[in-house]
C-alpha positions as CSV (number, residue, x, y, z in Angstrom):
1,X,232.7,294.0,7.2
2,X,230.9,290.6,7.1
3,X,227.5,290.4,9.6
4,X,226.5,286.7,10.2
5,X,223.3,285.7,10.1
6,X,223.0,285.4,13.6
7,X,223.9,289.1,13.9
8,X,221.4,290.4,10.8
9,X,218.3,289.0,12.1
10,X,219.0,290.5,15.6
11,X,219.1,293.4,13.1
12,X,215.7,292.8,11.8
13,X,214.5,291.9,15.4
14,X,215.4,295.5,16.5
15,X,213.8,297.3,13.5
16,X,210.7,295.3,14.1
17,X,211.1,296.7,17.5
18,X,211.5,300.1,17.2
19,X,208.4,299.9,14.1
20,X,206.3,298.2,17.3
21,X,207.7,301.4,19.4
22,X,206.8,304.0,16.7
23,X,203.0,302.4,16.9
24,X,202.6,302.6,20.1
25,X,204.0,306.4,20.3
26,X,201.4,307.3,17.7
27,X,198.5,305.7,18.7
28,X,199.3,307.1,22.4
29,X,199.2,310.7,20.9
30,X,196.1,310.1,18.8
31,X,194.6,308.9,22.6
32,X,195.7,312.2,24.0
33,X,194.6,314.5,21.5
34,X,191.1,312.6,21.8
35,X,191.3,312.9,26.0
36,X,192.7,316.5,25.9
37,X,189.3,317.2,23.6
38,X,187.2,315.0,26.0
39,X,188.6,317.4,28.6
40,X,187.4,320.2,26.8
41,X,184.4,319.1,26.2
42,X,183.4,318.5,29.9
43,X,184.8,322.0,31.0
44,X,182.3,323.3,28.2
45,X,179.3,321.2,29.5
46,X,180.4,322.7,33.1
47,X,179.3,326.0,31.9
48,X,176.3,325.6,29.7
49,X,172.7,325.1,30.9
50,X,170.7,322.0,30.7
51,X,170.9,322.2,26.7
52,X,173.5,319.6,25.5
53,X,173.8,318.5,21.9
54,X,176.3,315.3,21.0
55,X,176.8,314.5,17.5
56,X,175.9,311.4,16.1
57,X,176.4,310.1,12.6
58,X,176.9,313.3,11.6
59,X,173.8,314.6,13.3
60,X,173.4,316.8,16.3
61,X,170.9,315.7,18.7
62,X,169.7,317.1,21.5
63,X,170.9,315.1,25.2
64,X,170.5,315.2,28.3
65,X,173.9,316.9,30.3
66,X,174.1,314.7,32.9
67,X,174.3,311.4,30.6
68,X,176.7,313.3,28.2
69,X,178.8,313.9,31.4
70,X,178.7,310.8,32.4
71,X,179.5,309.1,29.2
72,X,182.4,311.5,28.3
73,X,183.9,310.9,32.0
74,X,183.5,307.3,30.9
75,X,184.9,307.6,27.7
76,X,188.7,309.9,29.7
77,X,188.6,307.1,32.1
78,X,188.9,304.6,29.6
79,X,191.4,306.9,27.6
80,X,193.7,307.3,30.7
81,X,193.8,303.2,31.6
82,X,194.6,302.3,27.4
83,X,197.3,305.7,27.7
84,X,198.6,304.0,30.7
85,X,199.1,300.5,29.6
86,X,200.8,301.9,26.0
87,X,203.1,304.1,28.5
88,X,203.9,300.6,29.9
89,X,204.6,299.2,27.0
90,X,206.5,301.6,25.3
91,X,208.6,301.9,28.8
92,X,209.7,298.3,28.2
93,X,209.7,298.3,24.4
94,X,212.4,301.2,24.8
95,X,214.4,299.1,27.7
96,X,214.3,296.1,24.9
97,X,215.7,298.4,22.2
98,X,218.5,300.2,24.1
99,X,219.2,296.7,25.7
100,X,219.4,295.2,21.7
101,X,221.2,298.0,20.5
102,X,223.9,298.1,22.7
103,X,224.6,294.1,22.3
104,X,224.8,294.7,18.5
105,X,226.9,297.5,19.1
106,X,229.3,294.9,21.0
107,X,228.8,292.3,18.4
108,X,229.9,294.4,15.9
109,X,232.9,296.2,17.5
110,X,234.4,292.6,18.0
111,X,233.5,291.6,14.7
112,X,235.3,295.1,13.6
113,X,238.5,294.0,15.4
């Protein structure tokens, strides 16, 4: 069967799309991994006394709990808004590719006939 080139670069257009998708899907679980162990982290500081270490460069150091909870609450809040907005995106990346693949499917079942 002969593609035109009108039909191969929508082709290329969807692969490019569904790369952009497979991105976005990693980097989203890469962010959820780091807010489920920002999660963690806070129920831990829940039960400790006022000693609080964070590591820095490779070094632990001593902190105060209250800034550690505050900057790791900062740090999920952030992590939910940048999961959100990827969720977003990926929602209308995959509406794009389903939408793509089904014209190609069309274009090629009338190129078939």
């Amino acid at each position: 069967m002969n593609i035109d080139k009108e039909t191969e670069k929508r082709i290329g257009e969807l692969q490019i799309l569904e790369q952009q998708l497979q991105k976005f899907l990693m980097e989203k679980q890469t962010m959820q991994v780091e807010l489920n162990e920002i999660e963690n982290a806070l129920g831990e500081l829940d039960k400790t006394n006022d000693e609080a270490y964070k590591i820095l460069g490779g070094i632990m150091i001593k902190s105060n709990k209250e800034e550690l909870i505050k900057e790791m609450k900062e740090k999920k809040k952030i992590l939910e808004i940048r999961i959100n907005s990827i969720e977003k995106q990926e929602v209308l990346l995959s509406n794009k590719s389903e939408e793509m693949k089904k014209e190609l499917r069309e274009t090629l079942k009338e190129k078939k006939e």
